[in-house]
Each structure stands twice: as structure tokens, then as C-alpha cells.
C-alpha positions in Angstrom: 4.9 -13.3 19.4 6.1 -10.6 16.7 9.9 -10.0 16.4 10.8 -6.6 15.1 14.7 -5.3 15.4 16.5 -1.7 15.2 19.0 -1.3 12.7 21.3 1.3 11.4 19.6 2.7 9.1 20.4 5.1 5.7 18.3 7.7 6.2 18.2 11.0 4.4 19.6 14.1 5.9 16.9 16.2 7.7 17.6 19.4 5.8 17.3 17.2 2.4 14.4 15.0 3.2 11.8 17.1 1.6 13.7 16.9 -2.3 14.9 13.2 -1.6 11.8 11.8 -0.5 9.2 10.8 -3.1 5.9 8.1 -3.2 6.4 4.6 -3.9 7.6 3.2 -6.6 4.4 1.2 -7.7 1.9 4.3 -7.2 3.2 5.8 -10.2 3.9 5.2 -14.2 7.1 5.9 -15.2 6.0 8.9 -17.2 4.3 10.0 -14.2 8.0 9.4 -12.1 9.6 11.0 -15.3 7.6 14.2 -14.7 7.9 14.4 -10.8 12.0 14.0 -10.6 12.4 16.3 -13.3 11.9 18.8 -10.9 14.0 17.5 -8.3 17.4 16.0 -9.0 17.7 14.3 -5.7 14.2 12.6 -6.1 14.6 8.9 -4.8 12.4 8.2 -7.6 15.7 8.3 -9.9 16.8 4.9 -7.3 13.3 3.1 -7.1 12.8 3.7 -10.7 15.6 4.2 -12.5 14.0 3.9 -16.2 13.0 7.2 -15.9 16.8 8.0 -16.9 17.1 5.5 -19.4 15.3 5.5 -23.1 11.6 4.2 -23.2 12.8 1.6 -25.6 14.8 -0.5 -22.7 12.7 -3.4 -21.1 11.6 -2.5 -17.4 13.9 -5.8 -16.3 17.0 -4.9 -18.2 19.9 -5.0 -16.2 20.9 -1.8 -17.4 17.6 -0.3 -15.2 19.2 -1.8 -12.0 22.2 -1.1 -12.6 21.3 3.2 -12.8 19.0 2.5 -9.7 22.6 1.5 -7.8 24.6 4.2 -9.3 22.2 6.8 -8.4 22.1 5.0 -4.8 25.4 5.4 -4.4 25.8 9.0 -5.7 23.1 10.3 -3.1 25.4 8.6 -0.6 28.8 9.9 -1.8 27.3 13.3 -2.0 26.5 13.0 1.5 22.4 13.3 1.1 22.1 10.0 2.7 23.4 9.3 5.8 23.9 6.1 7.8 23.1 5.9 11.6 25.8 5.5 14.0 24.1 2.6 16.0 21.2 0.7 15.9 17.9 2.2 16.4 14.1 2.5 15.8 12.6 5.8 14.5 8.9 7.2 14.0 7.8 7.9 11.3 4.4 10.2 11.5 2.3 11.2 8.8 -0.8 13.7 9.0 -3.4 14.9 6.0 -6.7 15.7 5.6 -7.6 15.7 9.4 -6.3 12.3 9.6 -2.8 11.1 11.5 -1.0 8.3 12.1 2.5 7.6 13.5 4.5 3.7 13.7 7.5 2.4 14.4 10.3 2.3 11.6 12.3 -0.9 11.9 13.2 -4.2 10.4 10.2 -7.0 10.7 11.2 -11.1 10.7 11.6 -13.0 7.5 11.2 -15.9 9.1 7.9 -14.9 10.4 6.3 -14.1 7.3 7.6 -17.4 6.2 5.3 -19.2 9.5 2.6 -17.3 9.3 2.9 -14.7 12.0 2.8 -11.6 9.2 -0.7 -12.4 7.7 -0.7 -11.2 4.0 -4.1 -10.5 2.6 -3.2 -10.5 -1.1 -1.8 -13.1 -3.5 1.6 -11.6 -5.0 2.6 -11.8 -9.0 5.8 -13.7 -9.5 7.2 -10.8 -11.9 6.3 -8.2 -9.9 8.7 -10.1 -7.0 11.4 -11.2 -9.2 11.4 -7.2 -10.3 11.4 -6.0 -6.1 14.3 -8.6 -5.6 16.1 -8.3 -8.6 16.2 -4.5 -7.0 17.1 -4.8 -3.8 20.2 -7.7 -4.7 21.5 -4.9 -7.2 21.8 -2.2 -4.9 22.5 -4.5 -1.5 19.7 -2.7 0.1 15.7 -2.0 0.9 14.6 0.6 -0.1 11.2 1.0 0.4 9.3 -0.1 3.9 6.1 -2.7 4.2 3.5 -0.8 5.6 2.2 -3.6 8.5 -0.3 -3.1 11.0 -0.3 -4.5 14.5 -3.6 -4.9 17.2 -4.1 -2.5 20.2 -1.0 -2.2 22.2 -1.1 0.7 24.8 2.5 0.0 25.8 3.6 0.9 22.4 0.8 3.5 22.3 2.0 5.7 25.0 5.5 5.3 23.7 4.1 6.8 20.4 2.3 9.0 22.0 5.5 10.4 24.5 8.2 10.2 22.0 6.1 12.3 19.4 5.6 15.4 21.6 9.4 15.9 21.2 11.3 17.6 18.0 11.0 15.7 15.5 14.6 15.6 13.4 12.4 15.4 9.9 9.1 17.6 9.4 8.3 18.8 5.6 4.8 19.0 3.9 4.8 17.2 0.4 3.4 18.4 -2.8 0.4 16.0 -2.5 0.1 18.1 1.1 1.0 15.3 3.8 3.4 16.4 6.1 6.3 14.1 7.4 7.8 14.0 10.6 10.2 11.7 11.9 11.9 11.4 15.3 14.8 8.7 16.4 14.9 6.4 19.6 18.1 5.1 20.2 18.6 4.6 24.0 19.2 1.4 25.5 15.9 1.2 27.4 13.3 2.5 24.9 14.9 0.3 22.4 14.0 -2.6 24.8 10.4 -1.8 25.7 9.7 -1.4 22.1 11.2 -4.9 21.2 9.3 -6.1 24.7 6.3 -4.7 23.5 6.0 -6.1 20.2 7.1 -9.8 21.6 3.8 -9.6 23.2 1.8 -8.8 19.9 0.7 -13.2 18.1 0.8 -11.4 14.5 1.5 -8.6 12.6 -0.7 -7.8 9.2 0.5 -6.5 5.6 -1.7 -3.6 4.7 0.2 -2.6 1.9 3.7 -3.6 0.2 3.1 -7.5 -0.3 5.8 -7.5 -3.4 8.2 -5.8 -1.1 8.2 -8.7 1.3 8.0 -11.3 -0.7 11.1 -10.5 -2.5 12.4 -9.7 0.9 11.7 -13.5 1.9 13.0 -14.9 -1.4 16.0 -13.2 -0.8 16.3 -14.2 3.2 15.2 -18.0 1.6 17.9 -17.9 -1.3 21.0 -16.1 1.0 24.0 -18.6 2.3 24.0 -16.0 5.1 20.4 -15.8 6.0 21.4 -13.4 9.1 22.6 -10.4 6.9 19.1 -10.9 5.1 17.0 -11.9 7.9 14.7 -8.6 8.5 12.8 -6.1 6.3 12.5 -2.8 6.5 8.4 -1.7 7.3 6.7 1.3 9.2 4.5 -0.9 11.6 1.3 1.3 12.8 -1.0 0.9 15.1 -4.1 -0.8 12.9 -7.1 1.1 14.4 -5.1 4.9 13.5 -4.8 3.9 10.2 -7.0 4.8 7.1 -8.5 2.8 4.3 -9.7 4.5 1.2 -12.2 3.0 -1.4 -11.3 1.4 -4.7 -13.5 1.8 -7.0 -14.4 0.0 -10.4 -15.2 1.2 -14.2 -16.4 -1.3 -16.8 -16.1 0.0 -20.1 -19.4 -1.1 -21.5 -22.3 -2.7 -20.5 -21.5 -6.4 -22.8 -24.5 -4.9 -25.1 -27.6 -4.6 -22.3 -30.0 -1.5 -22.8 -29.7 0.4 -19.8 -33.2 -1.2 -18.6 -31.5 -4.3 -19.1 -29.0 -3.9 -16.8 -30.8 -2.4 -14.2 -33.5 -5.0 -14.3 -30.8 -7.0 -14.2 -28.9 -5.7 -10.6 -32.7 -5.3 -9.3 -32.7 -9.4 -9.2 -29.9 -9.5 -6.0 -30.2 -5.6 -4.6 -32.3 -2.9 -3.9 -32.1 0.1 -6.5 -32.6 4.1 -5.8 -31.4 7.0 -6.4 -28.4 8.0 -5.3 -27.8 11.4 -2.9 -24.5 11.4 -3.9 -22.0 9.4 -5.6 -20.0 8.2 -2.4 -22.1 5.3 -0.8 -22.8 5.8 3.2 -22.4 2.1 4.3 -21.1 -1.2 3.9 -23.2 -3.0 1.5 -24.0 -0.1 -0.3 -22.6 0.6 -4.0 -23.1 3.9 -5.9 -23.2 3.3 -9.3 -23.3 5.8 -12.3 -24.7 4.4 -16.1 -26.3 6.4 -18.7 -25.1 9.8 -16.9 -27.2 8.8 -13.7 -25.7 8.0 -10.2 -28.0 5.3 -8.4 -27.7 3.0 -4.9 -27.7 -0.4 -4.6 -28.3 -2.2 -1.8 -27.5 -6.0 -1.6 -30.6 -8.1 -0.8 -30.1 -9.8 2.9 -30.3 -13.0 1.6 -27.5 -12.5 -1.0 -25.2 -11.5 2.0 -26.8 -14.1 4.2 -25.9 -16.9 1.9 -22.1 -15.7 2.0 -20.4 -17.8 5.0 -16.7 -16.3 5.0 -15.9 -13.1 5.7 -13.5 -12.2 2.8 -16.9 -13.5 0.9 -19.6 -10.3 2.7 -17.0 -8.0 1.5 -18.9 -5.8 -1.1 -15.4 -5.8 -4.1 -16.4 -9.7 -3.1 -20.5 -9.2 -3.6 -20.1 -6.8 -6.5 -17.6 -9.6 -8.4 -20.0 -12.2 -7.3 -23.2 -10.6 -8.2 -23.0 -7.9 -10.8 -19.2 -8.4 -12.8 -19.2 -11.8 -13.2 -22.5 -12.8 -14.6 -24.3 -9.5 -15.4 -20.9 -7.6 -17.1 -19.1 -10.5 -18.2 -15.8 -9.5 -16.3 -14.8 -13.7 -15.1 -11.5 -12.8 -13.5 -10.9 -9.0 -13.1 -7.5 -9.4 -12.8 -6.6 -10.5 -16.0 -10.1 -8.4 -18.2 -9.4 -5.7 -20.1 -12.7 -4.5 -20.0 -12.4 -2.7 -16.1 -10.3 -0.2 -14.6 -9.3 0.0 -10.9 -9.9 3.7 -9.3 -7.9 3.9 -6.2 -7.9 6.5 -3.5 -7.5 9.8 -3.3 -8.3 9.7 -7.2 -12.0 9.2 -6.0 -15.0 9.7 -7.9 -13.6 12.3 -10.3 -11.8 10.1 -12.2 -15.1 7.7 -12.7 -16.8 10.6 -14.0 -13.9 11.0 -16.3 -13.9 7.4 -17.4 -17.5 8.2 -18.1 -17.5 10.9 -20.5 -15.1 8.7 -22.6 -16.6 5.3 -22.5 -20.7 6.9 -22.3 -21.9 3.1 -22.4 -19.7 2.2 -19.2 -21.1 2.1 -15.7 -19.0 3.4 -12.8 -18.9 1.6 -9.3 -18.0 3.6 -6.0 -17.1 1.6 -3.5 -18.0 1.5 0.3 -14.0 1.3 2.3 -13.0 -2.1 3.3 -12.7 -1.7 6.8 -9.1 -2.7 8.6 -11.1 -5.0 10.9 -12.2 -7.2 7.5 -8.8 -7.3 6.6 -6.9 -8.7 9.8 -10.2 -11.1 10.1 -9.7 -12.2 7.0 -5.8 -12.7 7.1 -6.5 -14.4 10.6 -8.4 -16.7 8.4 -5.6 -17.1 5.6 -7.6 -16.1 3.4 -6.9 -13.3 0.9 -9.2 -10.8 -0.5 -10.5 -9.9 -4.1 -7.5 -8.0 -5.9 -7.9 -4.0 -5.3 -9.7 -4.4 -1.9 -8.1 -1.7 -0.4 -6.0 1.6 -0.5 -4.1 2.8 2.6 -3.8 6.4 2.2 -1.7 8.3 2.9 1.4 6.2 1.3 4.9 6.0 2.7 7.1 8.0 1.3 10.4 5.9 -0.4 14.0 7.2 0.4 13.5 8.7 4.5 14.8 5.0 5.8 16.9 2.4 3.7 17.9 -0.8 5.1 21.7 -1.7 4.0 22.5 -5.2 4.1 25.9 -5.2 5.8 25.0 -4.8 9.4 
């Protein structure tokens, strides 16, 4: 049973969407932030991260950061760029690029269900990076940036998706990364009910991407004397088989010393080794790798896989740690080296080749996409995945929906 609730949500105004509206807060440095919102003075980048206004020489967690992030807030309310609904409601929230669409339900997801199990995470969470997301959201008495969760095959809520979408959408504005935006509001009595209907049906619901935003979410709820004015988070809740996974790729910056015969006689002990076609490998359990200005294959040996019993184990960021990282490349936790970078997304294999041409003794991994069946098998499992596992693409966008805290 998944409980998920309209609210009156602090949206921005159609006609302002486009300037206000900007990527998540954790996608970008804050010189790349810096850069974007100069452009665009209603950017909600100036609320999600407010040190862009402030000198470099402040700490991310001075007060004084959360402090501008709430007097921006405000201003973009005063100024009337944000405006609050009239009653509760759910909206869609579609977003289309590249051939690719997808379209969920904007609304406020259960604390308390995160909190038994019912939202399955698939990532552990950094204790600084939640104390930073709630610090945030107590200063400014608000969320402002939706969970993205995923939910199992549900043709009740499909066809509503599907009806509600063919009419005008209130929001629809192409970004500068080229996604287009289109929202839409449901507000009467008996859509509102079949949505909730529908959902109650649903055991679980899934994290695919904002795991610090619902922590802090639930520390808050946890912490709160009055849990029910805290009690749901704000998330865009898709249907999981629309949505897209994108790879994420590795870069070690050296190979710990090994010639490249070395290393390749090396990965030849637990894969196959070819050439590769092309840098982008064409199926799970396949890794394209690029050392010495070459782009090979590997394929992982069916006994290496064979002897893995869990699935969060046969995924291949799993196998590669496992097999190559760890004891070929010296990289014991890859969360903590400084030897590897993580290449997510749409960033793709361009930005390994630039990582190559300035560290010439590194080797390059492109990775087959985690699938989004792995990941809800996985969280079904409680189990969580190797860190960078997966990047949903294309990101919500921050500022179209903010959850206020007083009703």
C-alpha cells in the first residue's frame, strides 16, 4: 500500500516558469550555478544554492548561505513569480528529450513509509549531505526540490496519465539543455480520489534519484513536535518502465605502475578481451574500456558472474569494482579514492576521452546502463548498489513545485 497526498503547492507562474526553473541543486558546482543564474535573475538556483551570491570564502554550511536561500525564497514570492495553489491538488509533470518521454504524478509521498520500508532506497546517504538538505528546508519552511520515485505497472494511473496529458498543459517551455517541460493540474474531487485509490493499491514505491532529499525530509518528519505539518515530501512519482537510465562511467587516473601488457594480461585472467567497435558497450556484461589511446571490450568470464549469488552483486559497476578496481587498479573503496572520477550521463564518453588526453597513463571505463528492473530488485532485496550505479536522465527541474510547510 503506497500513500501519496495532494497539497497546495508553490508553484511558479506559467508565463515565468522557463527563467525560474533550473536543474537540481546537486547536478552542478557552484561555479557552474554561478555562471547559469547570472543570466537569469529569477533562477531558482539563487534559493537551492544560495552561495552563488555570497563570497567563495564562506563555508557551504554557514548560516549566512541559508539564510540568502530564504530571502531569495521569499522575494520570488513577494514579487509574485511564485504562486500558491488555492486548494489541494496533484499535477503532472511531463518531460520529453532526445526521443525519449516521460510524465508522473507531482505530489507529497509518506514519511512514515520511507521510515517502514515501503519507499525502497537503493543508495546509502552521507550524513553531511542530509544535515546540509535539512538544514535547507527548516530555514526556508519548505521543499524545494522533488524525490524522483518510481512506482510498478499501474494501468489505472496509466490511462489517467495518458487522458489528462492530451489536454493544455498550463506550463510548456524547452530548456537550454533542450528538454521541454510541461505541466498540467488535477484538482477535482474525483480524479483526486482515483489517483490516491490508485496508488493505495501499489506494496512499494522506489527512490531513483534524490535519496539526500528524503532523508532530510524524514529527519525532519522524525525530529517535528507536529509530525503532521511535516509528514509528506514533495516527489514526481513515474511510472518505472517510461523512465530512462543513463550509464556512469569510471576514469582511473593511472594504471598503479602496470605496462599496458600488464594490465591487459591482467583483466584477460576474469574476461574476455577484443577490440572494441565503438566505445559504448552493446550489453550488460560488457565494459568498453580505453588505455594507451585504444578502446577495447571486455566481456566477463561466465564463471565470474556465475559465482555472484545476489543481484546487486551481477551488476557490472559491482563486477568491474570486484574484478578489475579493487585488485588490478588498487581503488579499495571508490568512494573515498582519489585516484577515479565518476562520468555521469549525458556527459558520456567525451568527457573520458578528455580525461584521457590529460592523465595519458589512465584507463577509461564505459559502462553498460543499470537497468531499472536491477534497481527495484535490488531495493526489494534491501540491498543497496555500488555508489554511482545509475543516472536518471532527464533531471527534474527545481523551482516548478515547492511544498510549504503550513498546510
Amino acid at each position: 500500500m503506497a500513500t501519496i497526498l495532494p497539497f497546495r503547492a508553490l508553484r511558479a507562474r506559467p508565463d515565468r516558469a522557463a527563467e525560474i526553473a533550473a536543474p537540481p541543486y546537486d547536478v552542478l558546482s557552484s561555479d557552474e550555478a554561478k555562471a547559469l543564474a547570472a543570466r537569469r535573475p529569477l533562477s531558482f538556483l539563487r534559493v537551492s544554492k544560495p552561495e552563488i551570491e555570497l563570497p567563495p570564502t564562506l563555508r557551504a554550511d554557514d548560516p549566512a548561505v541559508y539564510a540568502c536561500g530564504a530571502k531569495n525564497f521569499r522575494r520570488l514570492q513577494e514579487e509574485g513569480h511564485l504562486v500558491r495553489d488555492v486548494r489541494p491538488a496533484f499535477h503532472l509533470y511531463r518531460q520529453e528529450a532526445h526521443g525519449h518521454a516521460q510524465t508522473g504524478f507531482v505530489a507529497l509521498a509518506s514519511c512514515a513509509e520511507v521510515e517502514r520500508g515501503l519507499v525502497k532506497r537503493h543508495e546509502f546517504t552521507r550524513p553531511d549531505k542530509e544535515n546540509d538538505r535539512m538544514r535547507h528546508i527548516e530555514t526556508l519552511g519548505a521543499q524545494t526540490g522533488p524525490a524522483f520515485l518510481l512506482f510498478r505497472d499501474s494501468p489505472a494511473l496509466s490511462r489517467i496519465l495518458e487522458k489528462r496529458a492530451l489536454e493544455k498543459p498550463e506550463v510548456d517551455f524547452v530548456a537550454e539543455d533542450g528538454v521541454r517541460h510541461t505541466t498540467w493540474t488535477v484538482a477535482d474531487p474525483a480524479a483526486l480520489r482515483a489517483i490516491e485509490e490508485g496508488f493505495h493499491a501499489l506494496p512499494a514505491l522506489y527512490i531513483a534519484d534524490g535519496h539526500h532529499r528524503t532523508a532530510a525530509a524524514v529527519r525532519l518528519w522524525q525530529k517535528q513536535p507536529d509530525r503532521a505539518a511535516v509528514a509528506g515530501f514533495l516527489a514526481v512519482l513515474f511510472p518505472a518502465d517510461t523512465t530512462r537510465i543513463l550509464a556512469y562511467n569510471r576514469f582511473v587516473l593511472d594504471r598503479v605502475g602496470l605496462s599496458e601488457e600488464a594490465f591487459l594480461d591482467r583483466i584477460r585472467e576474469v574476461a574476455e578481451v577484443a577490440d572494441a567497435a565503438s566505445p559504448i558497450p552493446r550489453n550488460a556484461h560488457e565494459v568498453c574500456f580505453r588505455s594507451s589511446g585504444r578502446w577495447r571490450v571486455l566481456r566477463w568470464r561466465a564463471e565470474r558472474i556465475a559465482r555472484e549469488h545476489e543481484p546487486v552483486e551481477r551488476l557490472d559497476v559491482a563486477l568491474l569494482q570486484k574484478q578489475v578496481l579493487a585488485p588490478i587498479l588498487g581503488i579499495g573503496d571508490p568512494r573515498t579514492s582519489e585516484r577515479i572520477r565518476f562520468v555521469g550521463g549525458i556527459r558520456g564518453t567525451a568527457e573520458l576521452e578528455k580525461l584521457a588526453a590529460e592523465h595519458p597513463e589512465g584507463v577509461a571505463f564505459s559502462m553498460h546502463p543499470t537497468s531499472v528492473a536491477d534497481l527495484m530488485a535490488i531495493a526489494d532485496r534491501g540491498q543497496v548498489m555500488p555508489p554511482k550505479s545509475t543516472w536518471f536522465e532527464p533531471k527534474l527541474r527545481d523551482g516548478l513545485f515547492n511544498h510549504v510547510f503550513d498546510g
